[in-house]
ROVEX-812585 format. One line per field, with one value per residue (C-alpha): residue number from 1; residue in three letters; x, y, z. Coordinates in pm, 1 decimal. Layout:
BEGIN
n	c(NUM; ...)
res	c(ALA; ...)
east	c(X; ...)
north	c(Y; ...)
up	c(Z; ...)
! end
This chain:
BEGIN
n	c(1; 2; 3; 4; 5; 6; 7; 8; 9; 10; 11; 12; 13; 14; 15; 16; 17; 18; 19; 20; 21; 22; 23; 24; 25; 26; 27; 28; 29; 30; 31; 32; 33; 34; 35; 36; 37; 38; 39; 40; 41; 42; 43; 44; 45; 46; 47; 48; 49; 50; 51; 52; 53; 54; 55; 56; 57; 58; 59; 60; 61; 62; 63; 64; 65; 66; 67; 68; 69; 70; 71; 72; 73; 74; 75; 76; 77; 78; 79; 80; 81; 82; 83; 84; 85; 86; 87; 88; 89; 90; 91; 92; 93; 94; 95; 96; 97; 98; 99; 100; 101; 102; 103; 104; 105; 106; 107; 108; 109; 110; 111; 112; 113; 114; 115; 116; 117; 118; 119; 120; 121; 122; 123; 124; 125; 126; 127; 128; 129; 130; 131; 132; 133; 134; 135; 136; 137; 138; 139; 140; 141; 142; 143; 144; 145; 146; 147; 148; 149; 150; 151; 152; 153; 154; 155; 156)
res	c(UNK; UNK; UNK; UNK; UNK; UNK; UNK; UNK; UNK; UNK; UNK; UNK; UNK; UNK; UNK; UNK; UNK; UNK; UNK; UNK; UNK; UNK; UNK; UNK; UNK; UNK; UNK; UNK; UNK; UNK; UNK; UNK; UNK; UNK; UNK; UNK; UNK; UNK; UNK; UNK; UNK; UNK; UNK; UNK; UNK; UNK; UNK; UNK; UNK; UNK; UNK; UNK; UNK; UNK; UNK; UNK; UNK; UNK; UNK; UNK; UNK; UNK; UNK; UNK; UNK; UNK; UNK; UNK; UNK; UNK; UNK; UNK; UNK; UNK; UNK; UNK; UNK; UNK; UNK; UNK; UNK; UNK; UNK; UNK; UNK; UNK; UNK; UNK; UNK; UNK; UNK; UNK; UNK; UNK; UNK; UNK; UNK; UNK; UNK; UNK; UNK; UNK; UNK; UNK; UNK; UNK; UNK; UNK; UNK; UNK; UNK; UNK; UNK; UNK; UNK; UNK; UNK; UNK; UNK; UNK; UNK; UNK; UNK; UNK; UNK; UNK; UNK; UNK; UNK; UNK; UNK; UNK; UNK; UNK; UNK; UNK; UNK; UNK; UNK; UNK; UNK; UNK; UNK; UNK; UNK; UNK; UNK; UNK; UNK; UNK; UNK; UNK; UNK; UNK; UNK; UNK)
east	c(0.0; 144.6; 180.0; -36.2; 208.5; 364.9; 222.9; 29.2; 160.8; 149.7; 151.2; 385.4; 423.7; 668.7; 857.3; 704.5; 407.8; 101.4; -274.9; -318.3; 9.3; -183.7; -508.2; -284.4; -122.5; -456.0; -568.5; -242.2; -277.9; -667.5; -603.2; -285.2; -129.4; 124.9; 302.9; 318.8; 472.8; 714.3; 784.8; 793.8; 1067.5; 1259.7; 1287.5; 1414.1; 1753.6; 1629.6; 1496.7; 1782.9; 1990.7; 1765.1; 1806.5; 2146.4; 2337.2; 2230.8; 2398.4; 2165.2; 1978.7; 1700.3; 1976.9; 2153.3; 1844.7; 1705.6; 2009.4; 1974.8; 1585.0; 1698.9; 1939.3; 1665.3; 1434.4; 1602.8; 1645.2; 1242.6; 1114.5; 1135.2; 982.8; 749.8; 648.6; 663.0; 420.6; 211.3; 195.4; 78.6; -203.6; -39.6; -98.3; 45.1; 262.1; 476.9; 525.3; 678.4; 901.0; 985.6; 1099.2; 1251.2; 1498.5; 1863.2; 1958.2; 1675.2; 1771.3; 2110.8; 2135.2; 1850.5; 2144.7; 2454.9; 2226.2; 2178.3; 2529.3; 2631.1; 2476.0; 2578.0; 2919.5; 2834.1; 2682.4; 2978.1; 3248.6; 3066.6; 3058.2; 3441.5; 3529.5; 3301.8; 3527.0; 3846.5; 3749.7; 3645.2; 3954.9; 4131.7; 3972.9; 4027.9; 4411.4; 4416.0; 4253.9; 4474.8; 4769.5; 4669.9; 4636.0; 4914.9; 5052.9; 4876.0; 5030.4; 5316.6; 5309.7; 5153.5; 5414.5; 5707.6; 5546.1; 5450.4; 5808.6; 6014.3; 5770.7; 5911.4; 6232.6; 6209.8; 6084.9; 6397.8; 6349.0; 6344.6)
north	c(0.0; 323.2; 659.6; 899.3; 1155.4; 968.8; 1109.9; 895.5; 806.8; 1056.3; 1353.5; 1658.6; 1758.2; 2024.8; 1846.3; 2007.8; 2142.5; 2102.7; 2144.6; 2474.0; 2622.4; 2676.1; 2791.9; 3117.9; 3132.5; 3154.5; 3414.0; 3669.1; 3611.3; 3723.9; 3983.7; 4154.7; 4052.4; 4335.8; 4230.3; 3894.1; 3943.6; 4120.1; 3909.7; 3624.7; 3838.9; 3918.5; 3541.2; 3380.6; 3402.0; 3129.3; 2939.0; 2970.5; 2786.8; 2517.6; 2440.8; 2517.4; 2395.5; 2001.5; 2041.7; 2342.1; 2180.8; 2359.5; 2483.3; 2637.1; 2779.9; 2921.8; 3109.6; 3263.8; 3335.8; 3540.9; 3724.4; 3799.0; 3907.6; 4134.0; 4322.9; 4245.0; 4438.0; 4776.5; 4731.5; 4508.8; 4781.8; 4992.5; 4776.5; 4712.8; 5086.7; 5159.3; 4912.0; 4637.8; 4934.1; 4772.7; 5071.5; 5049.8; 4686.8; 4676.4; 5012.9; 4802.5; 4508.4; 4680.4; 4882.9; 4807.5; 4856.7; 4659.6; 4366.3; 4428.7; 4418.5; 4060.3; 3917.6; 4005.5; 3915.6; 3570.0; 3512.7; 3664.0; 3450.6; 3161.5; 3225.6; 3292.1; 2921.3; 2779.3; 2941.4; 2875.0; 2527.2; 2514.0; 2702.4; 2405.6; 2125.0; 2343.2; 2349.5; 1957.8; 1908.6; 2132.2; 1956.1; 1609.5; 1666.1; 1862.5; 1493.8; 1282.1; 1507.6; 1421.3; 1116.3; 1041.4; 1249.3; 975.2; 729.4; 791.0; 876.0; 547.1; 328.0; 522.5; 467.3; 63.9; 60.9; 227.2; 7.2; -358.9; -272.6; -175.0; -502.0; -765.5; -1046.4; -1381.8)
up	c(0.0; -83.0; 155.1; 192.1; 146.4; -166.8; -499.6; -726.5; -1084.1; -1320.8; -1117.5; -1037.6; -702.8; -568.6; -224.9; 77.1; -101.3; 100.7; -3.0; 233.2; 46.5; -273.7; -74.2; 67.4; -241.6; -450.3; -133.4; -140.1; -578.7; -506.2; -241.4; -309.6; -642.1; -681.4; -340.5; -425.2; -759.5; -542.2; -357.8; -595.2; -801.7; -488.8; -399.1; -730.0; -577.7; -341.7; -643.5; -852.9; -533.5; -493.4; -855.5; -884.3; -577.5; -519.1; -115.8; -63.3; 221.2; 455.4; 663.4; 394.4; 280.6; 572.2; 581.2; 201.2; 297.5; 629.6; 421.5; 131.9; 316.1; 464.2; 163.1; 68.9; 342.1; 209.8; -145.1; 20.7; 300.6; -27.6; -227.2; 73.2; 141.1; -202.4; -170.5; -446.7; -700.7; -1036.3; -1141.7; -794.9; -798.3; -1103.3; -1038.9; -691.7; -906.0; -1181.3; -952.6; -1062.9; -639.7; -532.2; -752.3; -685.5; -318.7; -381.4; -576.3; -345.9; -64.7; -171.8; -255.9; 103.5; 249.0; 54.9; 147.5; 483.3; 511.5; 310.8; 559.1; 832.6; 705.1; 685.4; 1004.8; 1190.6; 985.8; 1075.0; 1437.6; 1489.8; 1288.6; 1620.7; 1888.9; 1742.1; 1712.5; 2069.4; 2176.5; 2024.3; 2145.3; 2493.0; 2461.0; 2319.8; 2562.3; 2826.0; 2663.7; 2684.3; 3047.8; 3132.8; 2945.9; 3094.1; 3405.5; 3363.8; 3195.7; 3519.5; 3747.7; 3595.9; 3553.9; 3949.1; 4087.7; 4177.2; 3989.1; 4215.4)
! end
């Protein structure tokens, strides 16, 4: 019997995509169009990760959506401000900055994740030798010490 949550033959389904996605989808689309093509446009960074970098996991792209959105929230407050009208979300989206600082956002913070990434393997990579160093350094101790303590004892 197959899962629930497995798709059935023949049909496309976007991973993580729930039912009640596409309801508040369909509402902002109904509601407030102009902000959400904002908002789509300001997130294609994200989109063009996930398709182009197959390690991007949710870590690494929680940390590309923290970044991104912080540059979305002034044409969004913008957009939102001006109601969705049609003729500020496009000048929102069609801003050279805007797009700019979306772009050099994402890749900030994709080089923040990947040198984060390498600082943690540098620093495991510390602690394990400053392990090993002491115990070899045990070792050592304890066959110097089980060395001194036979040669020590008479023989009878």
């Amino acid at each position: 019997m197959a899962s629930v949550r497995q798709a059935e033959a023949g049909t496309l389904r976007a991973p993580g995509f729930r039912w009640w996605h596409g309801i508040i989808i369909g509402l902002m689309l109904s509601y407030v169009p102009g902000s959400l093509l904002v908002a789509g446009v300001l997130l294609l960074p994200l989109v063009a990760l996930k398709l182009f970098d197959p390690n991007a996991d949710g870590q690494r792209l929680m940390i590309v959506l923290f970044y991104v959105g912080a540059v979305m929230v002034r044409p969004l407050h913008e957009a939102w401000a001006a109601n969705g009208d049609w003729e500020t979300c496009i000048a929102q989206i069609t801003q050279p900055v805007t797009l700019a600082l979306d772009w050099l956002a994402a890749g900030a913070a994709w080089l923040v994740a990947e040198a984060s990434a390498i600082g943690g393997r540098l620093w495991n990579a510390e602690v394990a030798r400053r392990e090993r160093k002491s115990i070899e350094k045990r070792i050592a101790y304890l066959q110097k010490e089980w060395m001194s303590s036979d040669d020590d004892t008479p023989a009878t």
